[in-house]
PDBQT receptor file of N, H, CA, C and O in Angstrom, charges set to zero:
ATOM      1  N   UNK A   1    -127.939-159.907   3.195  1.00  0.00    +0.000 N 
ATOM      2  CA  UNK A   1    -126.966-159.347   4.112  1.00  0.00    +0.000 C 
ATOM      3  C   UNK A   1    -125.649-159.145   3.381  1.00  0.00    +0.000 C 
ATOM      4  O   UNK A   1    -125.217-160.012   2.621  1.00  0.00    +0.000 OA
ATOM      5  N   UNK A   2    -124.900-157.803   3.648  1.00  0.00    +0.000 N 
ATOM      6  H   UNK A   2    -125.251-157.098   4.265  1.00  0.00    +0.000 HD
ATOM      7  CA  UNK A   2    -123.884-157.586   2.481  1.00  0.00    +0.000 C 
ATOM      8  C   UNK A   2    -122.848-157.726   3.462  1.00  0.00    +0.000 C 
ATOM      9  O   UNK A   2    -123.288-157.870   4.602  1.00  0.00    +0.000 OA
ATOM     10  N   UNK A   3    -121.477-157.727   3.339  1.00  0.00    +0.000 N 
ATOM     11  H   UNK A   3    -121.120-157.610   2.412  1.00  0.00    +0.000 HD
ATOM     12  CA  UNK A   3    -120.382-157.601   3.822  1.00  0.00    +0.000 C 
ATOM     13  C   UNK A   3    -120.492-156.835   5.100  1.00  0.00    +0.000 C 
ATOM     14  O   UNK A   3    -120.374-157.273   6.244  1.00  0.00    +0.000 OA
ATOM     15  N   UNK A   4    -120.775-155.432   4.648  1.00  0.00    +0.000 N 
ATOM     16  H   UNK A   4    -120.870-155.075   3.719  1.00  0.00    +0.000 HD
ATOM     17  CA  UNK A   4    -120.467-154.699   5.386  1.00  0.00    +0.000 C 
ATOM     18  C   UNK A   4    -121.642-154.750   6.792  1.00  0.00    +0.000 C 
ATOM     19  O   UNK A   4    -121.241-154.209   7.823  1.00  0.00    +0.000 OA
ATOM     20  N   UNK A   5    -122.218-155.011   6.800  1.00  0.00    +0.000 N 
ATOM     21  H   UNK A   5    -122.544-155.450   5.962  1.00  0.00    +0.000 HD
ATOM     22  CA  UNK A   5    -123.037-155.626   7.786  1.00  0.00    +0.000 C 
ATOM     23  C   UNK A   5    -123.065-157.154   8.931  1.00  0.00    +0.000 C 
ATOM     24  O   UNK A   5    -123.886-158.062   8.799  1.00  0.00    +0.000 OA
ATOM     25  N   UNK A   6    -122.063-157.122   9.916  1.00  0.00    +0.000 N 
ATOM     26  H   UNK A   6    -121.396-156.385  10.023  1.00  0.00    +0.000 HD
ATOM     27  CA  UNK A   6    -121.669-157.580  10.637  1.00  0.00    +0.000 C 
ATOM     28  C   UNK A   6    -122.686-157.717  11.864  1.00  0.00    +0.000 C 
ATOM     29  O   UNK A   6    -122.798-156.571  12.299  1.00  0.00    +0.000 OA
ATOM     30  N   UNK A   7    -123.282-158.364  12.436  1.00  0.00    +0.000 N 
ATOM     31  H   UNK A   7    -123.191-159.295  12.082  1.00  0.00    +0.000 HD
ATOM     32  CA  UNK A   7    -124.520-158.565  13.744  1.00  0.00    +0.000 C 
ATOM     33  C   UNK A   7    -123.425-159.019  14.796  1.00  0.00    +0.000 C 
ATOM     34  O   UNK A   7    -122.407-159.708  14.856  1.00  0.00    +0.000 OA
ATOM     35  N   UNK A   8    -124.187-158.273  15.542  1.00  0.00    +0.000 N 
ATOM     36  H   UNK A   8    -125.014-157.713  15.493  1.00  0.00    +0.000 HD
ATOM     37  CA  UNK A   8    -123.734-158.458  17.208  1.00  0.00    +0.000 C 
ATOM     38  C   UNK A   8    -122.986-160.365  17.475  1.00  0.00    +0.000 C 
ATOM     39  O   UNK A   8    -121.849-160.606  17.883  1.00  0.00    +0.000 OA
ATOM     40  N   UNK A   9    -123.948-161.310  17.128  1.00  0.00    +0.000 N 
ATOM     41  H   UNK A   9    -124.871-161.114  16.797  1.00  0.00    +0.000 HD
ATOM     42  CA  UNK A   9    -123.350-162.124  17.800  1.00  0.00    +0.000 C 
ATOM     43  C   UNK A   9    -122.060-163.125  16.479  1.00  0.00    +0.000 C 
ATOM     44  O   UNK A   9    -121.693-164.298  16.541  1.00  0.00    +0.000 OA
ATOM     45  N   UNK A  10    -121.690-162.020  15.412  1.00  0.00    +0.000 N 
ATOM     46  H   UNK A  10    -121.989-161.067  15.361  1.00  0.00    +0.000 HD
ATOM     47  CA  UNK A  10    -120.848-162.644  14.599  1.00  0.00    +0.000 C 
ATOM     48  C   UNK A  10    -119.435-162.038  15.364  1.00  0.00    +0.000 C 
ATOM     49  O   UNK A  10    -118.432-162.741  15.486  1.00  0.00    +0.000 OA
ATOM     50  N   UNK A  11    -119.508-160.717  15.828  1.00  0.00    +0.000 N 
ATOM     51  H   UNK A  11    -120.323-160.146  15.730  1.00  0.00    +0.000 HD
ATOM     52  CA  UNK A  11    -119.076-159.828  16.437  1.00  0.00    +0.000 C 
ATOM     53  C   UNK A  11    -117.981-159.979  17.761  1.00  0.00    +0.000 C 
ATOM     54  O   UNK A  11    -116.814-159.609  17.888  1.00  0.00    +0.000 OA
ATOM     55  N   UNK A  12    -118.991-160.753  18.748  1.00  0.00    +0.000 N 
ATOM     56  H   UNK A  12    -119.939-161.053  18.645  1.00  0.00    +0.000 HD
ATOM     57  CA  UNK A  12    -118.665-161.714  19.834  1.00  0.00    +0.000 C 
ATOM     58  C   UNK A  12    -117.719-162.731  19.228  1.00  0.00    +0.000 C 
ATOM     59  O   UNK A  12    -116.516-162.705  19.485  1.00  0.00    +0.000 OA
ATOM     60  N   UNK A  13    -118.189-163.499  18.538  1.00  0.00    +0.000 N 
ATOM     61  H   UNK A  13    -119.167-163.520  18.329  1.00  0.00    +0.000 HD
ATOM     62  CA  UNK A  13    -117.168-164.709  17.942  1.00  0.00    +0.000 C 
ATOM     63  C   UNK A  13    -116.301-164.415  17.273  1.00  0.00    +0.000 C 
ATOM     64  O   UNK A  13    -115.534-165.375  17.190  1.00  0.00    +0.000 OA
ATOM     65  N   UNK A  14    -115.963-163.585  16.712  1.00  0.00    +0.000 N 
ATOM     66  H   UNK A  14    -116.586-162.805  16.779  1.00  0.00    +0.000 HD
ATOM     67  CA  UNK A  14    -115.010-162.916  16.396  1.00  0.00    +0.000 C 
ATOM     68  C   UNK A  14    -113.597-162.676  17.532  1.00  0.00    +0.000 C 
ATOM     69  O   UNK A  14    -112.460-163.125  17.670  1.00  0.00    +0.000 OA
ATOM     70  N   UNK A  15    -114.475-161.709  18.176  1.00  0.00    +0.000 N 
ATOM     71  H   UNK A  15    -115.399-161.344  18.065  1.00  0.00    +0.000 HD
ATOM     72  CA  UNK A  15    -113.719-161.490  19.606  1.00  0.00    +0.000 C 
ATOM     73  C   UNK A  15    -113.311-162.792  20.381  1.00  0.00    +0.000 C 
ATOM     74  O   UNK A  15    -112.141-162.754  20.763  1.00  0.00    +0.000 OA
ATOM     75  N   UNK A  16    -113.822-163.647  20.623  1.00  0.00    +0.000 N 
ATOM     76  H   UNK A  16    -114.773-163.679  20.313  1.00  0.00    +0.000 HD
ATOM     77  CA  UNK A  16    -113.777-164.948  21.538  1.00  0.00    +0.000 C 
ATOM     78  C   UNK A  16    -112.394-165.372  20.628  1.00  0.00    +0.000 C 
ATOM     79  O   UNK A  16    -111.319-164.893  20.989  1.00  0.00    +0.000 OA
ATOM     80  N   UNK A  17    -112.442-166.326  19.380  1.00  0.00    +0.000 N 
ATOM     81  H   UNK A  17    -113.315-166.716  19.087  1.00  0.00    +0.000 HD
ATOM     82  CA  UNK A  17    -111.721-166.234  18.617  1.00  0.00    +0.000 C 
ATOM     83  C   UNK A  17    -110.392-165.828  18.846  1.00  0.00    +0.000 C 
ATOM     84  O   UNK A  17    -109.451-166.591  19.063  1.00  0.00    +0.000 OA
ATOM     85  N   UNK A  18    -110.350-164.613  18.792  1.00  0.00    +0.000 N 
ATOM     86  H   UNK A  18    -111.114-163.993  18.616  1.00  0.00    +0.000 HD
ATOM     87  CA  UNK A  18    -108.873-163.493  18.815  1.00  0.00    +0.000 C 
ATOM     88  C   UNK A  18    -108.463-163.815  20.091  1.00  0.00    +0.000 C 
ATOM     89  O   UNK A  18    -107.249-163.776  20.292  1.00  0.00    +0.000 OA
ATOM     90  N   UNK A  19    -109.260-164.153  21.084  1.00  0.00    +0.000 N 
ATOM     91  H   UNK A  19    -110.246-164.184  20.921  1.00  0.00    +0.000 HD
ATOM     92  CA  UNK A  19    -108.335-163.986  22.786  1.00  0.00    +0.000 C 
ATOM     93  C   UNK A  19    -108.296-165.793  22.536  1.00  0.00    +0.000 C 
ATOM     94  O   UNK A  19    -107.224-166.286  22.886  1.00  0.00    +0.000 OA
ATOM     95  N   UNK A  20    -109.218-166.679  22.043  1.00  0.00    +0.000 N 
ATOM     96  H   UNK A  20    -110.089-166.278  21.758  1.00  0.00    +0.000 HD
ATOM     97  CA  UNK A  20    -108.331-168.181  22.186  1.00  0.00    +0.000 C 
ATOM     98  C   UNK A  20    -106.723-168.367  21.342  1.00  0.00    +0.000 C 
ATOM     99  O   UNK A  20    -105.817-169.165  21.582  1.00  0.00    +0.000 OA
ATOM    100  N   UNK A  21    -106.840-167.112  20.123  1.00  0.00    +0.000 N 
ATOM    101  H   UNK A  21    -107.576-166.464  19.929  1.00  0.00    +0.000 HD
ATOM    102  CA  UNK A  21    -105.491-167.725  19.760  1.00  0.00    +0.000 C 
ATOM    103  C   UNK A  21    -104.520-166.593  19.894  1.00  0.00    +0.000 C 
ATOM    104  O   UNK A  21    -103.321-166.834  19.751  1.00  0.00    +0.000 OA
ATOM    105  N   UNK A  22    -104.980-165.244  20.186  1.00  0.00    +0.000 N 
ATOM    106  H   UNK A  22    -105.954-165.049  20.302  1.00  0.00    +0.000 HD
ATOM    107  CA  UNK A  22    -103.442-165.052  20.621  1.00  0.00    +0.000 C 
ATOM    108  C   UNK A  22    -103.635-164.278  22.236  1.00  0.00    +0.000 C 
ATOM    109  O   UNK A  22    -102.812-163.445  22.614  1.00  0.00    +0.000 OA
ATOM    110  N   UNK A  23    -104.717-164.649  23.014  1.00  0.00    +0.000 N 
ATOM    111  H   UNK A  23    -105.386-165.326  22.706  1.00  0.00    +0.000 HD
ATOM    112  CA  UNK A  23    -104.412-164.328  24.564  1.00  0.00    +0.000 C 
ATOM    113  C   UNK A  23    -104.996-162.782  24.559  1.00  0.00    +0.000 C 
ATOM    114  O   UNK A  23    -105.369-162.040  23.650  1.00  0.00    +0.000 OA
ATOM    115  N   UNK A  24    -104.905-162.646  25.923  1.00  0.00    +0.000 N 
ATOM    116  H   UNK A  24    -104.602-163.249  26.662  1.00  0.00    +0.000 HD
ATOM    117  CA  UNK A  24    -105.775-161.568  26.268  1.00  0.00    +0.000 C 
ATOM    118  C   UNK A  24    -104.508-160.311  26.666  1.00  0.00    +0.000 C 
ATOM    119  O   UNK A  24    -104.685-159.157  27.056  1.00  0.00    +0.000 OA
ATOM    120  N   UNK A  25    -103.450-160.917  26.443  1.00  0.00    +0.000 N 
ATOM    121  H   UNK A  25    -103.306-161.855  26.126  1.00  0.00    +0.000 HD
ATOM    122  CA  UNK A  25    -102.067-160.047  26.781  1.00  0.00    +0.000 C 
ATOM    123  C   UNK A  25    -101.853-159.516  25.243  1.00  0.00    +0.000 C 
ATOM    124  O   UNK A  25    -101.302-158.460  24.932  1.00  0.00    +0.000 OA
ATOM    125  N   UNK A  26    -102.251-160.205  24.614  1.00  0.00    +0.000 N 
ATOM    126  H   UNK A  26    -102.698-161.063  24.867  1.00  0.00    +0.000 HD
ATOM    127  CA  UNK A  26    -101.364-159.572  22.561  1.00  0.00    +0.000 C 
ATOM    128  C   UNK A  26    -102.854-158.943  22.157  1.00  0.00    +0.000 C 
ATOM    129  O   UNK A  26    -102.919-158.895  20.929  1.00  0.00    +0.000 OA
ATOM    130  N   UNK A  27    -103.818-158.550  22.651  1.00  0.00    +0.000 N 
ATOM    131  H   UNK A  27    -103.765-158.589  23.649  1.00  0.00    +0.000 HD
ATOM    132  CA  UNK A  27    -104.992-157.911  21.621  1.00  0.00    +0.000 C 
ATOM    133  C   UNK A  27    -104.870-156.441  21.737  1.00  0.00    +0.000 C 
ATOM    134  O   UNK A  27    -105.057-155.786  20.712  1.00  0.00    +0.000 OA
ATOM    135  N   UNK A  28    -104.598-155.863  22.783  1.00  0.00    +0.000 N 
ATOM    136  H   UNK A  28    -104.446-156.395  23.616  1.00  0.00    +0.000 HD
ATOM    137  CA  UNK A  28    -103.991-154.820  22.990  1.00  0.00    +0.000 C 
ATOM    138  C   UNK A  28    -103.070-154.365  21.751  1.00  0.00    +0.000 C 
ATOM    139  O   UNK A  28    -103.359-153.604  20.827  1.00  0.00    +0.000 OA
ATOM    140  N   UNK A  29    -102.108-154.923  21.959  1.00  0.00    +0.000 N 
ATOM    141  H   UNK A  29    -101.873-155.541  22.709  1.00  0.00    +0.000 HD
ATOM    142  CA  UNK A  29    -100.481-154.646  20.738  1.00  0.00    +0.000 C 
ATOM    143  C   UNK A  29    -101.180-154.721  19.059  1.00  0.00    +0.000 C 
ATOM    144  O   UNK A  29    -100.837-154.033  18.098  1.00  0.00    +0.000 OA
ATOM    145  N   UNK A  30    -101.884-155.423  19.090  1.00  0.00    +0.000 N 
ATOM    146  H   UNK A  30    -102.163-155.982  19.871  1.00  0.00    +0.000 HD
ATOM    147  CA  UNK A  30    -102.817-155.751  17.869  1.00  0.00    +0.000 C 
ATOM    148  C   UNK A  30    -103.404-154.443  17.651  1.00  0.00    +0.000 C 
ATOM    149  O   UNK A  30    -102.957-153.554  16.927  1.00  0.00    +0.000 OA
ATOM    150  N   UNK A  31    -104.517-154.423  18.399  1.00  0.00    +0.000 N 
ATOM    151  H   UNK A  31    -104.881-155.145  18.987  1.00  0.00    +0.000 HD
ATOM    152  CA  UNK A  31    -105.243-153.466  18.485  1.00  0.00    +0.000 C 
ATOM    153  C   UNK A  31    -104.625-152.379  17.703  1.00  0.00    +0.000 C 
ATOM    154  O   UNK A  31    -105.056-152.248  16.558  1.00  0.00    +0.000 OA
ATOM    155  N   UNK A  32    -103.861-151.714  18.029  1.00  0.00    +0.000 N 
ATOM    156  H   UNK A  32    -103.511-151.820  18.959  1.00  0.00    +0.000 HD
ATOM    157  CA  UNK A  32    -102.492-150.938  18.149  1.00  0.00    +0.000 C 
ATOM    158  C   UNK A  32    -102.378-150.967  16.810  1.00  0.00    +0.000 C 
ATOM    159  O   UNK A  32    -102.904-150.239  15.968  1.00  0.00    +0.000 OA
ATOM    160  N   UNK A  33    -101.702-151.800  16.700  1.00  0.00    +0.000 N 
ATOM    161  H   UNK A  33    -101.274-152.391  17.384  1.00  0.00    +0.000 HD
ATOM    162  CA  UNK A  33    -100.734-152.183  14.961  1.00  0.00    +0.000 C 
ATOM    163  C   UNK A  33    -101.739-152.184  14.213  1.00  0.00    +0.000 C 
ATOM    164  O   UNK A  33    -101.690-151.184  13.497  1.00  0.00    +0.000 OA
ATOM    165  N   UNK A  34    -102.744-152.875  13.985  1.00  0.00    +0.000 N 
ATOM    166  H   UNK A  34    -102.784-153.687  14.567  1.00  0.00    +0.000 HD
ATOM    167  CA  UNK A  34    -104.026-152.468  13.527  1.00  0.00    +0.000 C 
ATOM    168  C   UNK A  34    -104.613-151.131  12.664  1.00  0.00    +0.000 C 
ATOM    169  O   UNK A  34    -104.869-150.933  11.476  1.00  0.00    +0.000 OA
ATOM    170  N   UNK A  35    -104.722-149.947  14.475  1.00  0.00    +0.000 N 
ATOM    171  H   UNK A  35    -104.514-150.108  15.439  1.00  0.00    +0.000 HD
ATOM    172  CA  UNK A  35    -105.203-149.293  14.094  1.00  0.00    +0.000 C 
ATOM    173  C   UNK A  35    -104.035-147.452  13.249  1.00  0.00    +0.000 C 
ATOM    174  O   UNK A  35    -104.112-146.405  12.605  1.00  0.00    +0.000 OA
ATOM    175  N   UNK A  36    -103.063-148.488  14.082  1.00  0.00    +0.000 N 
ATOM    176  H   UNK A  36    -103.000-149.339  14.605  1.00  0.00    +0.000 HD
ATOM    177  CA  UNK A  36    -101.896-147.331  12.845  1.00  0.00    +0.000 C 
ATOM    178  C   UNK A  36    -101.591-147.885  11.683  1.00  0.00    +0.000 C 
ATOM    179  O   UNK A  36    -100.596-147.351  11.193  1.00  0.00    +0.000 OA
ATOM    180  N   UNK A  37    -102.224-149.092  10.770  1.00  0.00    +0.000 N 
ATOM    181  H   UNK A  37    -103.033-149.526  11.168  1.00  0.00    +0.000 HD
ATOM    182  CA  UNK A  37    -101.936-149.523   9.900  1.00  0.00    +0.000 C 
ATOM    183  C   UNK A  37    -103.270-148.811   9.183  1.00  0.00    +0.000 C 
ATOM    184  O   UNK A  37    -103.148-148.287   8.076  1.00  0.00    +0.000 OA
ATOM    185  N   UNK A  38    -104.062-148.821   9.617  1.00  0.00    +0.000 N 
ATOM    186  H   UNK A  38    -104.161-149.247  10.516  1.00  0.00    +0.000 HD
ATOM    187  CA  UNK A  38    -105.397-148.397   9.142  1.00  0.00    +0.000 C 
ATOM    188  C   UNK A  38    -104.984-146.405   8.502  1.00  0.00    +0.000 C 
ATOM    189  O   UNK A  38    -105.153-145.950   7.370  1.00  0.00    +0.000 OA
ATOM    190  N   UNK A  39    -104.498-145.762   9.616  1.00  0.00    +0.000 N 
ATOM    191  H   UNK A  39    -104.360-146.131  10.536  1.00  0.00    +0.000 HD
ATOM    192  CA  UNK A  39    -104.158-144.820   9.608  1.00  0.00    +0.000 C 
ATOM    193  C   UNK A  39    -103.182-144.294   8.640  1.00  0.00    +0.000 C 
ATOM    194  O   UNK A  39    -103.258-143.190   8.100  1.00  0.00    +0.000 OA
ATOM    195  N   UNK A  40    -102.449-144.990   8.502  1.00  0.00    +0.000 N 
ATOM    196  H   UNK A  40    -102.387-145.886   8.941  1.00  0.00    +0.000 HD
ATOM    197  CA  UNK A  40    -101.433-144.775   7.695  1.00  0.00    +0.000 C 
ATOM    198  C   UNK A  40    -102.295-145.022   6.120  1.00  0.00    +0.000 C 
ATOM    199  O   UNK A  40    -102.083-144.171   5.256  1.00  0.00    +0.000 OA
ATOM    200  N   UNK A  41    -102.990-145.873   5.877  1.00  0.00    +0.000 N 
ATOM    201  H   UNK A  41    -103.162-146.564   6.579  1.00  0.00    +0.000 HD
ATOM    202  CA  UNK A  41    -103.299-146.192   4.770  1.00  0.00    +0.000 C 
ATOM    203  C   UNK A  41    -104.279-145.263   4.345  1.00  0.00    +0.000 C 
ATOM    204  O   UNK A  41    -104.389-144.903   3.173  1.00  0.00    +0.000 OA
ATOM    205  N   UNK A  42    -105.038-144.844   5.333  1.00  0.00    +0.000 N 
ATOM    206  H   UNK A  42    -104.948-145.137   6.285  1.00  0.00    +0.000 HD
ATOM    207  CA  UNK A  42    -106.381-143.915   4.761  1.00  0.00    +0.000 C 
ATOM    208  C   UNK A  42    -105.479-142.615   4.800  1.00  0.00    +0.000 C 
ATOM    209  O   UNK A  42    -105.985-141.786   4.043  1.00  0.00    +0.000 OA
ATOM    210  N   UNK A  43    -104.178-142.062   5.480  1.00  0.00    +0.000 N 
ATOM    211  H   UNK A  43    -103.768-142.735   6.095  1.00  0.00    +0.000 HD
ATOM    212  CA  UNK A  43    -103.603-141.366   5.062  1.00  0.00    +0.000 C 
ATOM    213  C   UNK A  43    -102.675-140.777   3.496  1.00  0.00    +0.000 C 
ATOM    214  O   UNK A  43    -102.329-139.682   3.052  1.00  0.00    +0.000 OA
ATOM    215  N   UNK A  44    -102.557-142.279   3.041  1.00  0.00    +0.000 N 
ATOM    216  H   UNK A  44    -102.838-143.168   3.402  1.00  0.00    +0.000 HD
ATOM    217  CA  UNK A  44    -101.782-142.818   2.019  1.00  0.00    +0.000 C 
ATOM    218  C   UNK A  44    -103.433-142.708   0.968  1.00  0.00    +0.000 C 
ATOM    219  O   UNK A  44    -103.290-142.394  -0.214  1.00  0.00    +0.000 OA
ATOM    220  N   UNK A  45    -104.095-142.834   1.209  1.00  0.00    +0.000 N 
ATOM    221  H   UNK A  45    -104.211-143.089   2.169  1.00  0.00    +0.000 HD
ATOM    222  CA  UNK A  45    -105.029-142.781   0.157  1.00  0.00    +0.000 C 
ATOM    223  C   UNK A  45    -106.047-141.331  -0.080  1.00  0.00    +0.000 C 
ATOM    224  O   UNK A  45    -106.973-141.178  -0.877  1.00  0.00    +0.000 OA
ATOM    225  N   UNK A  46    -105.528-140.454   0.847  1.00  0.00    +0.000 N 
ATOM    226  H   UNK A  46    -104.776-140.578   1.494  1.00  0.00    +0.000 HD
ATOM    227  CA  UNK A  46    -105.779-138.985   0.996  1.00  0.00    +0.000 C 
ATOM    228  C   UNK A  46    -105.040-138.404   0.007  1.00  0.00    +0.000 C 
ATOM    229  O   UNK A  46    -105.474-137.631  -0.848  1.00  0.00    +0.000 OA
ATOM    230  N   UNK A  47    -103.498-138.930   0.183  1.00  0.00    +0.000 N 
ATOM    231  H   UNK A  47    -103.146-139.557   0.878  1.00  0.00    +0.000 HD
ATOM    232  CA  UNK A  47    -102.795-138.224  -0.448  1.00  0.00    +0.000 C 
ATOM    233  C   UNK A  47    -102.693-138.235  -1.487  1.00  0.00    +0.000 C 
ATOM    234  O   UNK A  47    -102.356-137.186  -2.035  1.00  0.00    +0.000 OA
ATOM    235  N   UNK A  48    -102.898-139.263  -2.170  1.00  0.00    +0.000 N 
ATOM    236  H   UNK A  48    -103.172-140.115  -1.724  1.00  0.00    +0.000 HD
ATOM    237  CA  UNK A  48    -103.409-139.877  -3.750  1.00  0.00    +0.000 C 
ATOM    238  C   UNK A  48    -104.619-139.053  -4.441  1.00  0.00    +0.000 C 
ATOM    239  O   UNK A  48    -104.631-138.627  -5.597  1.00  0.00    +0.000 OA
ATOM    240  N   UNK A  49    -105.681-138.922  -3.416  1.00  0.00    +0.000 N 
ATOM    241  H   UNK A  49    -105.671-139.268  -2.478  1.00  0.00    +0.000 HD
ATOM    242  CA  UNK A  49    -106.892-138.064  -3.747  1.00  0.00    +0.000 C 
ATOM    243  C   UNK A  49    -106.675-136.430  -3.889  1.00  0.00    +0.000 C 
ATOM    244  O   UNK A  49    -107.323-135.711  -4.650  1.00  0.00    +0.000 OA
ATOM    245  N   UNK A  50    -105.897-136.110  -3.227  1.00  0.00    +0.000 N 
ATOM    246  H   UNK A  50    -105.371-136.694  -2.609  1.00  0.00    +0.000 HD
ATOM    247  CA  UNK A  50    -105.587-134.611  -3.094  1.00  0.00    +0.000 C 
ATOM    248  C   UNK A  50    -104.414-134.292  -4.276  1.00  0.00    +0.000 C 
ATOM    249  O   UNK A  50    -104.121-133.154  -4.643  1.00  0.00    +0.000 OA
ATOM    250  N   UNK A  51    -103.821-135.508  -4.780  1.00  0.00    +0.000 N 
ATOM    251  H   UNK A  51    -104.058-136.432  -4.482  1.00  0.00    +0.000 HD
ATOM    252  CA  UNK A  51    -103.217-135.510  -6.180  1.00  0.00    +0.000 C 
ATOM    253  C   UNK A  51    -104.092-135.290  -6.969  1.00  0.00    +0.000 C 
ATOM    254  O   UNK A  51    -104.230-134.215  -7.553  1.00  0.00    +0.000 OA
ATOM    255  N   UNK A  52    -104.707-136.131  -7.083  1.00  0.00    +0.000 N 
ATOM    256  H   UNK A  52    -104.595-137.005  -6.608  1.00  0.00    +0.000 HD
ATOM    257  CA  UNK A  52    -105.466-136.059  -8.182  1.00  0.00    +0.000 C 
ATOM    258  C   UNK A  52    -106.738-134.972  -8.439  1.00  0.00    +0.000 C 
ATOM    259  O   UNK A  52    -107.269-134.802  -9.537  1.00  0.00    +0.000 OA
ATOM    260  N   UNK A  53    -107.079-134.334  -7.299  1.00  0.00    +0.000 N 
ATOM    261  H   UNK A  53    -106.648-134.472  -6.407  1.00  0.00    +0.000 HD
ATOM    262  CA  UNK A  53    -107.771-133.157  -7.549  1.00  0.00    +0.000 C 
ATOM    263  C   UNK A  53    -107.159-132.034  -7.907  1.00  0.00    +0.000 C 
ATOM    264  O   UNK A  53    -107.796-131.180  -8.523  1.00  0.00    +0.000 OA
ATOM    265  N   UNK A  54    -105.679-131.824  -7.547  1.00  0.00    +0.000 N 
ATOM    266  H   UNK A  54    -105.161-132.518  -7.046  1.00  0.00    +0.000 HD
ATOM    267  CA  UNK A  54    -104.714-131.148  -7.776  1.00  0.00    +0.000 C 
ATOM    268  C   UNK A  54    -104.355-131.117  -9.498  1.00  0.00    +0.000 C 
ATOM    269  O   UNK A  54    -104.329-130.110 -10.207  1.00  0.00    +0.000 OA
ATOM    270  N   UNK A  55    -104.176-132.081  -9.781  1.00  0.00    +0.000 N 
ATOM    271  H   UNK A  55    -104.196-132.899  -9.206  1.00  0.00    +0.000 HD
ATOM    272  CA  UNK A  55    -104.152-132.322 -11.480  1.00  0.00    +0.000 C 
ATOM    273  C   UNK A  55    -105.315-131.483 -11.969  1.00  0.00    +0.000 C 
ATOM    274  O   UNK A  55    -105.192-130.549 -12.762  1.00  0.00    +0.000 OA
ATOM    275  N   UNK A  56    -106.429-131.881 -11.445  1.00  0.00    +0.000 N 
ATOM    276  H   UNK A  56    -106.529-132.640 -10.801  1.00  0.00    +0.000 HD
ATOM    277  CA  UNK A  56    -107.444-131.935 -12.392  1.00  0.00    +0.000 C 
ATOM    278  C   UNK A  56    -108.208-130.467 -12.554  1.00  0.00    +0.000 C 
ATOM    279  O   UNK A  56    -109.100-130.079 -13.309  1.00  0.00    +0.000 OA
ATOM    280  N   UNK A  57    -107.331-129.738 -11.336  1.00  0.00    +0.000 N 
ATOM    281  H   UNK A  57    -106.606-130.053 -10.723  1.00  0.00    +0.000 HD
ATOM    282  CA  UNK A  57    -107.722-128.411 -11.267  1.00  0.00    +0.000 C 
ATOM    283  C   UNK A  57    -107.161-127.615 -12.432  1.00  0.00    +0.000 C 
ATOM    284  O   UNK A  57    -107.942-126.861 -13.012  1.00  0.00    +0.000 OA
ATOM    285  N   UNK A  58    -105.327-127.725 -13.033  1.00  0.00    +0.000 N 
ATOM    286  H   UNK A  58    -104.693-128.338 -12.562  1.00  0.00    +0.000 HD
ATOM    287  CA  UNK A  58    -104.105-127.520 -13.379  1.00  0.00    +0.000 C 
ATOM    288  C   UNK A  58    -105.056-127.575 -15.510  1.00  0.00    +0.000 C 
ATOM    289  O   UNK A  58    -104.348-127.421 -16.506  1.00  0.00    +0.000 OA
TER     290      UNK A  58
């Protein structure tokens, strides 16, 4: 089983987890910050790629 392969009931505990320590009011805001951090970065790593194809065309 590699990393990237996560099963349903690791999944759950995971989740259970997140609402015992920061509540069922902050997963939301998380959620959130999370998923524009994610965004930003795979944006940030687009732009790096589209450099460098840019070079390599030149």
């Amino acid at each position: 089983m590699g990393i990237g392969s996560i099963g349903i009931p690791s999944l759950i505990l995971i989740v259970v987890v997140a609402l015992l320590i920061f509540g069922p009011s902050k997963l939301p805001e998380i959620g959130k910050a999370a998923g524009g951090s994610l965004k930003e970065f795979k944006n940030a790593t687009k732009g790096i790629n589209d450099e460098e194809n840019e070079n390599k065309t030149k």
